[in-house]
C-alpha positions in Angstrom: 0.0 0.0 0.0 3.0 2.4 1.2 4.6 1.9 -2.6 1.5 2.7 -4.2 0.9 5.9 -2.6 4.5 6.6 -3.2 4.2 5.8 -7.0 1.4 7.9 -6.9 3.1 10.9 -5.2 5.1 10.7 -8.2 2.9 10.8 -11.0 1.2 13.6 -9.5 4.6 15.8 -9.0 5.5 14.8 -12.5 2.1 16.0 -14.0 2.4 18.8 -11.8 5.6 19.8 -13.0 4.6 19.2 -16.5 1.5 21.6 -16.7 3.4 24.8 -14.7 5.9 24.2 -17.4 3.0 24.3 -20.6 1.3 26.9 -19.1 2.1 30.8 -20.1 2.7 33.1 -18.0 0.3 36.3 -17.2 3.4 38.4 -17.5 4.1 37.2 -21.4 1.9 39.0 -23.3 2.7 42.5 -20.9 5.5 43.6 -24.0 3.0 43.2 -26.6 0.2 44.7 -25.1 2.3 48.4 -25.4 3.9 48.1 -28.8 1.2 48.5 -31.2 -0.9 50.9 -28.9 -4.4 49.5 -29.9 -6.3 49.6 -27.3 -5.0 46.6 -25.1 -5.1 48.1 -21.8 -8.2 46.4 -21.1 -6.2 43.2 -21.5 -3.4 44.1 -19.6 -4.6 44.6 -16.3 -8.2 43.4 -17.0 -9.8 40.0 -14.8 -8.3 37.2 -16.3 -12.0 35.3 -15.9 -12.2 31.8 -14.2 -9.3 29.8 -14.4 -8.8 27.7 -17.4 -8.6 24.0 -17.9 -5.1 24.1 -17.1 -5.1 25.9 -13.6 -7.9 24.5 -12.5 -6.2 20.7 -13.1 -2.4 22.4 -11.9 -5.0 23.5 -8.6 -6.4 19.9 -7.8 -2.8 18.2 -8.4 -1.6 20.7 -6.1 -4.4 19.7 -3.4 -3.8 16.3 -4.1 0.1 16.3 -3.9 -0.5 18.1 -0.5 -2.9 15.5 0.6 -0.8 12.7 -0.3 2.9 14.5 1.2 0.5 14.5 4.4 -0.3 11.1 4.5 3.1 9.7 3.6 4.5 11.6 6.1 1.8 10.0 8.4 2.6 6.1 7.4 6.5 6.8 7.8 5.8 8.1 11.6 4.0 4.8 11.9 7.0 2.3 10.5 9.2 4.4 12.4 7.0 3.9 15.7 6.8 -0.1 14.9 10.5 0.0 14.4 12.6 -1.6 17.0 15.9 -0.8 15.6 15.7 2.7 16.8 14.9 1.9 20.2 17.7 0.9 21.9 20.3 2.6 19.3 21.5 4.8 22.2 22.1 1.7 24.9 24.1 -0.2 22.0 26.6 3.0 21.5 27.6 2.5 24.6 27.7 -0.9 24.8 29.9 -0.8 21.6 31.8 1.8 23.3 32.6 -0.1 26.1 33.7 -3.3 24.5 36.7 -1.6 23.1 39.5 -1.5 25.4 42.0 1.3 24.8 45.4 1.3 26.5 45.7 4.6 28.6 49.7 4.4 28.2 52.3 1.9 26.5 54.0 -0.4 28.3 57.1 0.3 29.8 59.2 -2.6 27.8 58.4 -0.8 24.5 59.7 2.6 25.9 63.5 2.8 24.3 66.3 3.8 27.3 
């Protein structure tokens, strides 16, 4: 279940990613409105309307990418939680710790006279 919602994460930021970059801009046709004069001020800073086909599908990809970032995020807070590796990670450091015996100084014999 966890890999299907992750492969579908995917898809979603990909199609996401693939309509902002087919889109235009607002801002691109701002240079041609002042060229030719004719009367396009209207245009310029007129209401754009209701959103198109494409913002309106950019809009609910966006809602359900945020959806789905939420519940992954949930499910890997619960494999985390039924994890026992992570438990006692702190008690094994210093177990490991101690196990390894370090000589505080050398031995005399190997000192040279």
């Amino acid at each position: 279940m966890y890999e299907l919602i992750i492969i579908v994460y995917l898809l979603v930021a990909l199609a996401i990613i693939g309509l902002v970059l087919i889109q235009q801009g607002k801002g691109a046709d701002m240079g041609a409105s002042f060229g030719a004069g004719g009367g396009a001020s209207a245009s310029l800073f007129g209401s754009s309307g209701s959103g198109n086909f494409l913002t309106r599908t950019t809009a609910l990809l966006a809602t359900v990418f945020f959806v789905l970032s939420l519940v992954i995020g949930n499910l890997t807070n619960e494999r985390v939680k039924q994890s026992q590796e992570w438990e006692n990670l702190a008690d094994d450091a210093v177990t490991i710790v101690e196990e390894q015996e370090v000589p505080a100084t050398a031995p005399e014999s190997d000192i040279p006279n």
